[in-house]
C-alpha positions as CSV (number, residue, x, y, z in Angstrom):
1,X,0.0,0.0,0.0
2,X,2.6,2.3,0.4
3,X,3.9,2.2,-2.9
4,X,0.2,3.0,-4.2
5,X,-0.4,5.8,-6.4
6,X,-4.3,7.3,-6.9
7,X,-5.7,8.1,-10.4
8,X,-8.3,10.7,-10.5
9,X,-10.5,10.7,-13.3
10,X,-13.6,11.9,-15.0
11,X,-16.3,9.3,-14.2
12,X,-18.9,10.2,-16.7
13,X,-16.8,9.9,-19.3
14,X,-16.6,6.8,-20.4
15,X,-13.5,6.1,-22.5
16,X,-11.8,7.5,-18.6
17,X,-13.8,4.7,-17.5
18,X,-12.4,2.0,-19.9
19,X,-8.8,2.8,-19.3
20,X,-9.1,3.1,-15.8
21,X,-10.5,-0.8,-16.0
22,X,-7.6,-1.2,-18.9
23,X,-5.2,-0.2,-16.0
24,X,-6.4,-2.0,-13.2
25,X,-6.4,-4.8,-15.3
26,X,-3.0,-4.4,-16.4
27,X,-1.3,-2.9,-13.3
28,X,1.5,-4.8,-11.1
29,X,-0.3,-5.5,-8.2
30,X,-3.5,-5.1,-6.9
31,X,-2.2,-2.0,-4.8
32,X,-0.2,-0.5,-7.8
33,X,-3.8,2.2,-8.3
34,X,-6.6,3.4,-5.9
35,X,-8.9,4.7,-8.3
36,X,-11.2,7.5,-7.2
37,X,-13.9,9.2,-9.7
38,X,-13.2,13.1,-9.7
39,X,-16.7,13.2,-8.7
40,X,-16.8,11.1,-5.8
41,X,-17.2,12.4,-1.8
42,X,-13.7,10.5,-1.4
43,X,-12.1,12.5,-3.2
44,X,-13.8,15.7,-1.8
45,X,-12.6,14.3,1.6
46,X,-9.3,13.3,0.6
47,X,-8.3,15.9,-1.7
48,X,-10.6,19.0,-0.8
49,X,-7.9,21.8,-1.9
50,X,-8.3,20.2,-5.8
51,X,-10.7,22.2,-8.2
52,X,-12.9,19.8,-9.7
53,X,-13.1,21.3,-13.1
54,X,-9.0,20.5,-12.9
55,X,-9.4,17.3,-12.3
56,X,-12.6,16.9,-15.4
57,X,-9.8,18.2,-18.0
58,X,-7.2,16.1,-17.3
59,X,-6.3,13.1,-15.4
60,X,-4.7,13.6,-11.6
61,X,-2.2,10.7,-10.0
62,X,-1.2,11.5,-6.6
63,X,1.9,9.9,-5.6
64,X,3.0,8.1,-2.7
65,X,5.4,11.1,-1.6
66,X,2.0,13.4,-2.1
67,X,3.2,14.9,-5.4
68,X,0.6,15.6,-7.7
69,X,0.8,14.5,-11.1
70,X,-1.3,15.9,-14.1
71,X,-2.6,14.7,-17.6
72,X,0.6,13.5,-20.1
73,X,2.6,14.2,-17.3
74,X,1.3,10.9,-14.8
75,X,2.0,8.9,-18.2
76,X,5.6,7.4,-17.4
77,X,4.8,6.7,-13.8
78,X,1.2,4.9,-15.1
79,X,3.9,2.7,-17.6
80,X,5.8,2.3,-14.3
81,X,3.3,0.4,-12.4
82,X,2.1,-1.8,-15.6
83,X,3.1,-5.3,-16.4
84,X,4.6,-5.7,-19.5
85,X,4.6,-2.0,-20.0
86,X,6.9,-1.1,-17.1
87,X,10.4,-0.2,-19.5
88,X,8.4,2.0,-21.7
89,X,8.6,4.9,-19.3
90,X,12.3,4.9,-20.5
91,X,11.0,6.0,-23.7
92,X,10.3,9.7,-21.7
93,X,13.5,11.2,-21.3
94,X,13.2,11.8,-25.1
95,X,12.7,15.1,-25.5
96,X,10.3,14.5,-28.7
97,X,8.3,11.7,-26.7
98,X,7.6,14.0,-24.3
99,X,6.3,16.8,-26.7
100,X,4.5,13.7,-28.9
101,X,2.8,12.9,-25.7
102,X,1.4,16.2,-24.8
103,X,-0.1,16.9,-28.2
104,X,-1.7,13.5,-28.3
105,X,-2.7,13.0,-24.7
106,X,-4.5,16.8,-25.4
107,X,-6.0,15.7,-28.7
108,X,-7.8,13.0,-26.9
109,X,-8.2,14.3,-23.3
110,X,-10.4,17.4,-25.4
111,X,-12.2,14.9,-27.4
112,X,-13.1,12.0,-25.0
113,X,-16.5,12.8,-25.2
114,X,-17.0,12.2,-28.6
115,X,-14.4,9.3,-28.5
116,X,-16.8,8.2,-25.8
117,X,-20.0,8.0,-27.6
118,X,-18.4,6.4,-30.5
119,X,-16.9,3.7,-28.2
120,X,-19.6,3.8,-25.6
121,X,-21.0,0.0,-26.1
122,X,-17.6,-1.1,-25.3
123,X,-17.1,0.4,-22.5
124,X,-20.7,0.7,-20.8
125,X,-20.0,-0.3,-17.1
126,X,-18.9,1.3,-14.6
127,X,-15.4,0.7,-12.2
């Protein structure tokens, strides 16, 4: 548990809601996430100083040390915590990755909602 970081995330949308099963289904360890919907009391209680309309544009990862992580920027320590996916994080020291990352994770994170209802049968339920 002490090694486990929390993803924030936008619970009604639902590709957010796909990935976060996606990574709980591909993390290291049952403890590697706590995931907490943006919207969620929990994370009113846990994190009350963090502006919910932040945390509905882009994903939040607190980790363990209390930093606070945001949108492409949580990417390499998400990799770090996935099976099979861990030495990929590597790839972020490249300065183009990095500035590959932002545009895409942007590009998606200001779309999900029509990514969403295109990929909504797939991903009805909830975490």
């Amino acid at each position: 548990m002490a090694d486990t970081a929390i993803l924030i995330y936008d619970d009604e949308c639902s590709l957010c809601c796909g990935c976060m099963r996606w990574l709980k289904l591909h993390a290291i360890g049952s403890d590697a996430f706590e995931i907490i919907p943006c919207q969620s009391k929990k994370r009113m209680s846990l994190f009350p100083g963090l502006n919910e309309k932040a945390c509905l544009e882009e994903l939040h990862m607190v980790l363990p040390d209390g930093q606070i992580l945001t949108g492409d920027k949580s990417l390499p320590e998400v990799l770090i915590r996935l099976r099979y996916f861990r030495r990929l994080a590597v790839l972020f020291r490249i300065p183009v990755i990095r500035l590959f990352s932002y545009a895409v994770y942007h590009l998606i994170a200001n779309n999900r909602y029509i990514i969403s209802k295109t990929i909504l049968p797939l991903t009805e339920e909830k975490i």
